[in-house]
KOLMITOR-169979 format. One line per 4 residues: number of its first residue (from 0); their letters; for each residue x, y, z of C-alpha. Coordinates in nm, 2 decimals. Example, Ala and Ser with C-alpha at 12.3 -4.5 7.8 and 13.67 -1.06 7.14 Angstrom:
0 = as = 1.23:-0.45:0.78  1.37:-0.11:0.71;
//
This chain:
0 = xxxx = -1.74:1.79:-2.64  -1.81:1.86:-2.25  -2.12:1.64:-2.14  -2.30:1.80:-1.80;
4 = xxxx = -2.48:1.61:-1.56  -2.81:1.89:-1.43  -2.95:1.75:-1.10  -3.24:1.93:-0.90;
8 = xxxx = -3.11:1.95:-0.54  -3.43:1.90:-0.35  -3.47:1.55:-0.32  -3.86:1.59:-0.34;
12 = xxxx = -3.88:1.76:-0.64  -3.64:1.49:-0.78  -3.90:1.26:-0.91  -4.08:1.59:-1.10;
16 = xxxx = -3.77:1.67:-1.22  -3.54:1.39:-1.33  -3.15:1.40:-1.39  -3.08:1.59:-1.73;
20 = xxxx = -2.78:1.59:-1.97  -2.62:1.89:-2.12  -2.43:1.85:-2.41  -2.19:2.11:-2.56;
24 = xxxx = -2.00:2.11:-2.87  -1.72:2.35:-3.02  -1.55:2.43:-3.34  -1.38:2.70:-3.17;
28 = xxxx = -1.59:2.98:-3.37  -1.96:2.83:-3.27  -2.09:2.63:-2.97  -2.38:2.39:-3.00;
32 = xxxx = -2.53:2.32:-2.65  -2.78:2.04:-2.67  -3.03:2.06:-2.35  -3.31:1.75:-2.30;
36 = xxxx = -3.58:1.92:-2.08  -3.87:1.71:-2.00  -4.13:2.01:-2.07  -4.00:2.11:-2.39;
40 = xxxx = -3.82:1.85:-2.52  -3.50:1.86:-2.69  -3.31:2.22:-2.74  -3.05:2.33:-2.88;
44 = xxxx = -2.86:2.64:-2.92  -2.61:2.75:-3.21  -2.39:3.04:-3.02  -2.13:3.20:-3.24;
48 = xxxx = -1.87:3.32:-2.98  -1.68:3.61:-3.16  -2.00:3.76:-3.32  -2.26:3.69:-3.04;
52 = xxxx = -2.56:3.59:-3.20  -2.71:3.24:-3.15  -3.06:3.09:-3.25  -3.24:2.84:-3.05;
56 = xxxx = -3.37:2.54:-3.27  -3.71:2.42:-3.20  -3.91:2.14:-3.32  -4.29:2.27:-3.22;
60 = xxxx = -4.67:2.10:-3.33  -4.65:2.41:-3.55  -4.30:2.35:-3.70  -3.95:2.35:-3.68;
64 = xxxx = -3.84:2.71:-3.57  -3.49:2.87:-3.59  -3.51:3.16:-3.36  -3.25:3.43:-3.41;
68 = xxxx = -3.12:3.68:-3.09  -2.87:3.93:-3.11  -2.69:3.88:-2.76  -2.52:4.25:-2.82;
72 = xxxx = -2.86:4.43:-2.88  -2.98:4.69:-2.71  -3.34:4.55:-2.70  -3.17:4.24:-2.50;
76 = xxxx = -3.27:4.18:-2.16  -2.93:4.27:-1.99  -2.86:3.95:-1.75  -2.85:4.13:-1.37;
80 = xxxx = -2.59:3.89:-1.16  -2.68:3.84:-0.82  -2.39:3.63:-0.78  -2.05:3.71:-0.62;
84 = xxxx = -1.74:3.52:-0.63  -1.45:3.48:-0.41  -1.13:3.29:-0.48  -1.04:3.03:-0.28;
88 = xxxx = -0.70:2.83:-0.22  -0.77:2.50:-0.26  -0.73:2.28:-0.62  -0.85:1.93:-0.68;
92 = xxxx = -0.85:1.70:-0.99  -1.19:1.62:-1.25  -1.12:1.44:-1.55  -0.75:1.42:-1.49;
96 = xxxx = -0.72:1.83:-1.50  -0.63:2.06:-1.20  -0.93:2.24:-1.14  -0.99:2.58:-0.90;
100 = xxxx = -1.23:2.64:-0.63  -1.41:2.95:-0.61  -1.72:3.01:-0.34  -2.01:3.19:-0.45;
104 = xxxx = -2.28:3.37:-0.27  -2.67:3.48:-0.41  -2.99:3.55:-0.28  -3.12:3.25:-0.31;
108 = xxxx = -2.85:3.04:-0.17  -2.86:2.99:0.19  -2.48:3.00:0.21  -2.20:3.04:0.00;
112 = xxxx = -2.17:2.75:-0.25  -1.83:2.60:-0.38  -1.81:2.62:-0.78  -1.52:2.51:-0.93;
116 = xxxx = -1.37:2.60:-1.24  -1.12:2.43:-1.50  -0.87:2.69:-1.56  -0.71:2.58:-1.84;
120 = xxxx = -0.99:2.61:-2.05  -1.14:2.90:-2.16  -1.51:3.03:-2.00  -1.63:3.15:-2.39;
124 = xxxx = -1.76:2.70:-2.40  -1.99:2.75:-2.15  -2.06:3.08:-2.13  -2.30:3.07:-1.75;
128 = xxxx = -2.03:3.26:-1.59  -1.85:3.47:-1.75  -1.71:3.62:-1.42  -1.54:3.26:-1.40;
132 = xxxx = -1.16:3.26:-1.50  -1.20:2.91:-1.68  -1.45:2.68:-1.79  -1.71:2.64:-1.49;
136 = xxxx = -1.71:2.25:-1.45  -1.95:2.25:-1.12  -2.18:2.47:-1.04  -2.57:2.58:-0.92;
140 = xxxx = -2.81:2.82:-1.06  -3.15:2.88:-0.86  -3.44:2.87:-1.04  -3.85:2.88:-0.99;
144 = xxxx = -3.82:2.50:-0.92  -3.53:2.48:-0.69  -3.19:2.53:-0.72  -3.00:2.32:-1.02;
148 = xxxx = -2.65:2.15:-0.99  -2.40:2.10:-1.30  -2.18:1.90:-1.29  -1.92:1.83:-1.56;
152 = xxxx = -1.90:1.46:-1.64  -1.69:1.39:-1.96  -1.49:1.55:-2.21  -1.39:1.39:-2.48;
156 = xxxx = -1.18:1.59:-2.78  -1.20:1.54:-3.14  -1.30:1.73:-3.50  -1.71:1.75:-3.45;
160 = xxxx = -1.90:1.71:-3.80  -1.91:2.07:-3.98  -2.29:2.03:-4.02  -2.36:2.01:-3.67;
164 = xxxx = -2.29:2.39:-3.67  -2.53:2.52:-3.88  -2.89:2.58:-3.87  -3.06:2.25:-4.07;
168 = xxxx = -3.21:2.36:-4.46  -3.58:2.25:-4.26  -3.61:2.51:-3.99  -3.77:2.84:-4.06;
172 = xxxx = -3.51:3.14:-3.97  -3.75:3.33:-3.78  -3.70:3.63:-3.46  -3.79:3.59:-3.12;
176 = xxxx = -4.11:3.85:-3.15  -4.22:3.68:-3.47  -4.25:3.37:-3.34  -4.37:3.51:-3.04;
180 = xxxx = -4.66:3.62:-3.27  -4.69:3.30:-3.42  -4.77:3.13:-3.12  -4.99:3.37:-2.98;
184 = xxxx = -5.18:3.35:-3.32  -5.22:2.96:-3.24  -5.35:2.99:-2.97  -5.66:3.22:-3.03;
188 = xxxx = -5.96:3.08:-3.04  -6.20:3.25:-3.37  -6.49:3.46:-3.18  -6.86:3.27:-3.38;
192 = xxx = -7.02:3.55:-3.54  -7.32:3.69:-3.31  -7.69:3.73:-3.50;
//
């Protein structure tokens, strides 16, 4: 279990946006990541790692949704990185592991950021960089509220329930464009027939 700490950096927008948790489980086949947003509520994601699909599990005023993406398909929206990374000598501690530094530069960054990285551990747990040799333990990503900082806060290792894995018997198995549709359905209003 890795448990991250999600901070907006702009101290304005701080009481808007309030410190988050990120929560990430592994069975070494699956990852559950377990996001508390204030907008939407609780998410969570089942990824299988060697298969890449994953649904996202939503509890909606319409229902409880499983939504089902195929990160390999075609019809995915290819992620374009704007980020580049450069190694860095320097290595501190977190958690009592030896962890690597690594400075990255995007667009939207005013300089060069320092991201660190647990090299030990494999990237496939947290999969935000992939260009990362190791598990990316703290980190920023910009985003249309500000720029968001990770920080990795606690692991703690042991066998995770088997159930925790799988998508609950009470969620519909539906695709992103279906319930797309769905929504969009829900949120027309009927036209009154004209005399």
């Amino acid at each position: 279990m890795l448990e991250y700490k999600i901070t907006i950096r702009d101290s304005a927008m701080q009481t808007l946006i309030p410190e988050s948790r990120m929560i990430v489980f592994t069975n070494d086949t699956i990852v559950r990541t377990e996001n508390n947003t204030g907008q939407l509520g609780q998410q969570v994601v089942l990824r299988h790692i060697e298969k890449n699909k994953s649904y996202l599990l939503l509890n909606t005023p319409l229902g409880k949704f499983a939504i089902q993406t195929d990160l390999n398909s075609s019809d995915t929206i290819q992620k374009i990185s704007h980020f580049s990374f450069e190694k860095k000598c320097m290595k501190r501690k977190l958690l009592g592991k030896k962890m690597k530094r690594m400075m990255v530069s995007h667009p939207d960054f005013e300089e060069p950021q320092e991201f660190w990285y647990l090299p030990t551990i494999s990237s496939k747990y947290n999969n935000a960089f992939t260009e990362m040799p190791g598990l990316p333990v703290k980190y920023s990503i910009p985003t249309r509220d500000g720029i968001m900082d990770y920080e990795l806060v606690k692991i703690s290792e042991f066998l995770p329930e088997r159930d925790m894995f799988g998508v609950p018997s009470d969620y519909e198995r539906i695709s992103f464009d279906g319930f797309m549709d769905l929504m969009i359905k829900s949120q027309e209003v009927p036209i009154p027939d004209q005399e």
